[in-house]
N, C-alpha and C positions, 0 to 999 in steps of 0.2 A: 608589424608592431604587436606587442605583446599584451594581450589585455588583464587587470592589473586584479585580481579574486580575490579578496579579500575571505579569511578565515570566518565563520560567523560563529556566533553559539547559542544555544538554545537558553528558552526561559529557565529562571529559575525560580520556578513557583511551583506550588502544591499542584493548582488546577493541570500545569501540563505534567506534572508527574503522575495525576492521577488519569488525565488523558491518554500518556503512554504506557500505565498498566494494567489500566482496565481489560476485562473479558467482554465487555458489553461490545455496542458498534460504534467503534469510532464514525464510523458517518451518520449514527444519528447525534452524538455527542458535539463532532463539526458543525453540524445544523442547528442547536441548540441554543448556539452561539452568535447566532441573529445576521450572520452573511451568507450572503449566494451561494448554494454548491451546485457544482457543476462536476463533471467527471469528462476528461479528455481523454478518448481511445487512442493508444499510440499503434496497438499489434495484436492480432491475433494469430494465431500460426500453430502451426504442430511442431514440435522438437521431439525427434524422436518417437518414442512413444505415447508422450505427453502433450495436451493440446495446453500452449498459456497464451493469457490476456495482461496485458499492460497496459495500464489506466495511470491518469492523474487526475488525484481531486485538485480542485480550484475553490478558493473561495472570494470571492468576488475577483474573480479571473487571475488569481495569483494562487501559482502550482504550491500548495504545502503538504502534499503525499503521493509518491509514487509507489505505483504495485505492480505487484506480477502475482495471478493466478493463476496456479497452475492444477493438472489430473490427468491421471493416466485415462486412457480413450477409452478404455474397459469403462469405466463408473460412467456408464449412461444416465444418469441423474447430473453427478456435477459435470460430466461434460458437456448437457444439450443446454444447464445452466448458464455457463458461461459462453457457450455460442453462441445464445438468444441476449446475453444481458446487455450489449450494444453501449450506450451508453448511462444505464443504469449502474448507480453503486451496488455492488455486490452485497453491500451489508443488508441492503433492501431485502436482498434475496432472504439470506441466512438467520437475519432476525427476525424474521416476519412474525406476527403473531401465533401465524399458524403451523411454523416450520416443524421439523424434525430432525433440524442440522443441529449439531451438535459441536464446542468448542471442546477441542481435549484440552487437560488445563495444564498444561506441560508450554505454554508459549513461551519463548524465546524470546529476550530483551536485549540488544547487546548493542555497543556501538561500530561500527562500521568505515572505513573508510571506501572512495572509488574502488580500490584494488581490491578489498573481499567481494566486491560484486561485479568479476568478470564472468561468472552463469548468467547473468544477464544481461549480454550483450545490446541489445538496446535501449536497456536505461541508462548504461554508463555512455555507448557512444552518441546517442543521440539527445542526452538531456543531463546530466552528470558532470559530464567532461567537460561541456564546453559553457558552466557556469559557476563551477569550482574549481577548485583546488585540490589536488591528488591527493593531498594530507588531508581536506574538510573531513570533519566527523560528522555520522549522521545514525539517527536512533533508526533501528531495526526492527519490527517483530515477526517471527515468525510464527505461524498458528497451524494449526491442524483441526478439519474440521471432517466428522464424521457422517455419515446418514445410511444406515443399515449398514452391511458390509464394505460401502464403500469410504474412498476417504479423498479429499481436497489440500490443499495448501496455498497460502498468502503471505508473500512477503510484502510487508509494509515498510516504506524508509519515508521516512519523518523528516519533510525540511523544513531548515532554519530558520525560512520565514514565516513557519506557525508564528513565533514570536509574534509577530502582528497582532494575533490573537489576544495576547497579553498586556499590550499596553494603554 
């Protein structure tokens, strides 16, 4: 039997549009917002060159952002980063008070279906797919973040059920 996915859409308000544009942290902006967060580790692993981590935020135990961080094994900084951060938000790391990571401001906002995100084999097969719908749209960011010669990336996908947040 076929279980039955309904298309969802995101809010259409200021507060998440300024949620999905911002350069600040979305996870302290998630928190602000007066629910639980929590960060669900789904992976970490090496691809190739590259060591990435896939996390979901939760906010009061409902998944409303998956990521994949990724860096090449060279950037000993973001790499021993993201092998210690467990299940620590990553924004922790990056916006700290004291950091010296840096957002280049060239981020990437786009919508998305399942099918652009087969690089990420384990968000689509194991949390994606089998709670959507192949046509679902979902907001994306992608960011670039600096710190001396090295550099980072994070893809953010935004779901539906931020909404929550909004009503």
């Amino acid at each position: 039997m076929v279980q039955f996915k309904p298309l969802l859409g995101y809010p259409k308000h200021s507060e998440f549009e300024e949620l999905l544009s911002s350069c600040g942290s979305m996870t302290k902006q998630l928190e602000e917002k007066g629910h639980h967060l929590s960060v669900t580790l789904l992976s970490e692993a090496y691809h190739e060159e590259y060591f990435r981590r896939y996390t979901i935020l939760n906010l009061d135990n409902i998944p409303v952002v998956v990521a994949c961080s990724q860096t090449d094994i060279k950037n000993q900084y973001f790499h021993s980063l993201l092998k210690n951060a467990s299940t620590t938000p990553i924004g922790k790391f990056l916006f700290a008070k004291d950091s010296k990571v840096k957002r280049e401001s060239d981020m990437a906002i786009e919508l998305v279906t399942i099918n652009d995100l087969q690089d990420y084999p384990i968000l689509t097969a194991n949390l994606l797919s089998h709670k959507y719908q192949q046509s679902q749209q979902f907001w994306q960011r992608k960011s670039l973040f600096t710190y001396n010669s090295e550099s980072f990336e994070l893809i953010e996908i935004l779901l539906p059920e931020l909404d929550l947040l909004f009503q």
